[in-house]
Structure formats: structure tokens, C-alpha cells
N, C-alpha and C positions, 0 to 999 in steps of 0.2 A: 504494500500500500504506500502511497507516495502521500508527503504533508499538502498539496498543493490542494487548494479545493476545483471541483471539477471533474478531476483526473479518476479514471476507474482502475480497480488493478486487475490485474492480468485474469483471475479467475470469473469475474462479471462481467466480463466483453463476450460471454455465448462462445468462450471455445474453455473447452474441458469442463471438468462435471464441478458444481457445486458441494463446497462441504456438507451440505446438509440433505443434500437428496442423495449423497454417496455414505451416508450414515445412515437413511432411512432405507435408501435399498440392500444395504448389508445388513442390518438388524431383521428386515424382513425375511431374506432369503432366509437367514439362519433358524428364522422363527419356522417359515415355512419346512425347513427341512427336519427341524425336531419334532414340528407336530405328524409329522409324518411318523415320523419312527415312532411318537407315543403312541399313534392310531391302529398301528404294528402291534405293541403289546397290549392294548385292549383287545384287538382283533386274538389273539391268541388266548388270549384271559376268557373271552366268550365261545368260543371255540372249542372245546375239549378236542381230546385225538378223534379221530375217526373209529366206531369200532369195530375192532378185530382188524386195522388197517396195518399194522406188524405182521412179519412174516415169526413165522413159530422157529424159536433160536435154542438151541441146548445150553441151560444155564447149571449144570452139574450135575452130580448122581447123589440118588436117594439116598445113598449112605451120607452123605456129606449135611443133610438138614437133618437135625436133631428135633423130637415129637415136640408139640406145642411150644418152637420156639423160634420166631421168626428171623430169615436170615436174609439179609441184603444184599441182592447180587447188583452189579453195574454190568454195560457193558454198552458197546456203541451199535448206533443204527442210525445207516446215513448221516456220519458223519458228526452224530449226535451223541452224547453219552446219555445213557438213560436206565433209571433202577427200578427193582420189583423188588419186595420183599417177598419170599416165598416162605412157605409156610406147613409144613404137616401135622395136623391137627388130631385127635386123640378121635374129636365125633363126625367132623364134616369132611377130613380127608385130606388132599391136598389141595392151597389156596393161595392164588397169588395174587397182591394187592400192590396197584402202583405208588410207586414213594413222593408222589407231590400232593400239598394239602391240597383239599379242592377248595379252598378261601380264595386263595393267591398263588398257589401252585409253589408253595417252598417244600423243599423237603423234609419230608418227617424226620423223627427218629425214635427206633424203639427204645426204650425203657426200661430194661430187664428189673429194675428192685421192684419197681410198680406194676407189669408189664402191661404197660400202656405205648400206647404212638404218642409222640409230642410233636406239636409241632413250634418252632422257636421263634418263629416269624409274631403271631398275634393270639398263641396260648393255645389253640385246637390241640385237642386230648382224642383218640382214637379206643376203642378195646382192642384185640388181638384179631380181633378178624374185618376192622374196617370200620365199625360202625363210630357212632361219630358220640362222645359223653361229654364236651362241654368246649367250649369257644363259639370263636365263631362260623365253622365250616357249615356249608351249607347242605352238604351230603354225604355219608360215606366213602370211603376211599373208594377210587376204580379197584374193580375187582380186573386180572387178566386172563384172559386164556391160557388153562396150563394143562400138561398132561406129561402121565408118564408111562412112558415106550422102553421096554425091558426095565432097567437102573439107571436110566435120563430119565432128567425131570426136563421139559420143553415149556417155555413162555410164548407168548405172542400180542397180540395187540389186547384191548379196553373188548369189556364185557357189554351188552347193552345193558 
């Protein structure tokens, strides 16, 4: 800017962008590109998996889970790590339950002195087999496709 009156400085002669419409349109883009990604994980938050949309995977042998006491396998699909608690139960048999609350989709954890599911995100309590005894989950845990074929226990995708 020059002292003289009259004189304009070089950015209000209409050649190159203003400070302020080059602040307003970077503030925006940036707005625009996060509300994107948030609309991303509501979209996934409403969304549960598809079910039975897993291909059925060998997550170990029956000897390896101990009766009525849940065991958290991991393992990847597509690129994705993802857990099931599996479970061989004393009355229902074998049961495999997905490891994300269904609040917000954090991962539980069992609990063996209590043995309850917790979850640690917003206090959801689970019993052994899913059902849901206090927070705020809105349903039971997904239960998954499980079977076992000779001494493999086999996962797969969300149960309806």
C-alpha cells in the first residue's frame, strides 16, 4: 500500500484474488471436504454390515475355545481387521457374536471376574451371549454365522 491518497495497491486493481474471498474459499472447501467424511461415518453408523455379507473364514479349532468362555479372534477381510468373539456355550452351543457395540460401534471387551461384555466407549454392559443389561446400546450384539466342520470352528458374516 503506498501513503499517497488515491493510489490502489496492487491486490484491488482486479488482478489476483483478494484476501478475503481467498480465506473464505479455503475455509469453505475445507468445511466442505470434512463434512463429507463426517456424512461417511454416519452413513456407516446407520448402516450395519450386510447380512451374512462375509465369506465363512476358519477362525480355529474346537479345542482351542474353552466351554462358556468367550474368546476373541481378529482377523482381516478386505483389507479390514475385524473381530468375533466366539463362544461354546454349556446350553445353546456354539455362538459367535460380533465385537462392536451397537451404540457406536466401539469394541467391547469381555470381562472374565464379572463375565460380562463392556463396552468402554459410553458404559454398555452385555451378558455372555449378547444381550444387552445396561447403557446405552440399542440392541444386542450381532450374533454371526458360525459352524463347525470336523474340529474348525468357521465365522462369517451378521445374522438377520
Amino acid at each position: 500500500m503506498t501513503d499517497e491518497p488515491g493510489k490502489r495497491d496492487a491486490l484491488s486493481d482486479g488482478k489476483g484474488l483478494p484476501r478475503r474471498r481467498f480465506l473464505k474459499t479455503g475455509i469453505a472447501g475445507i468445511s466442505g471436504v470434512l463434512g463429507i467424511a463426517y456424512l461417511g461415518l454416519i452413513g456407516r453408523y446407520l448402516t450395519p454390515p450386510a447380512i451374512g455379507s462375509d465369506p465363512l473364514l476358519p477362525v480355529g479349532k474346537t479345542t482351542e475355545f474353552s466351554l462358556d468362555t468367550p474368546k476373541l479372534v481378529v482377523y482381516k477381510y478386505g483389507g479390514i481387521e475385524q473381530g468375533v468373539y466366539v463362544i461354546n456355550t454349556s446350553d445353546e452351543g456354539w455362538i459367535a457374536l460380533d465385537f462392536h457395540c451397537t451404540h457406536l460401534q466401539c469394541a467391547v471387551n469381555w470381562i472374565p471376574a464379572i463375565k460380562k461384555f463392556a463396552c468402554p466407549c459410553h458404559g454398555g454392559v452385555y451378558d455372555m451371549k449378547g444381550h444387552v443389561l445396561g447403557g446405552p446400546p440399542p440392541r444386542p450384539l450381532y450374533r454371526r454365522i458360525i459352524r463347525v466342520q470336523g474340529n474348525s470352528v468357521i465365522v462369517g458374516g451378521r445374522l438377520a
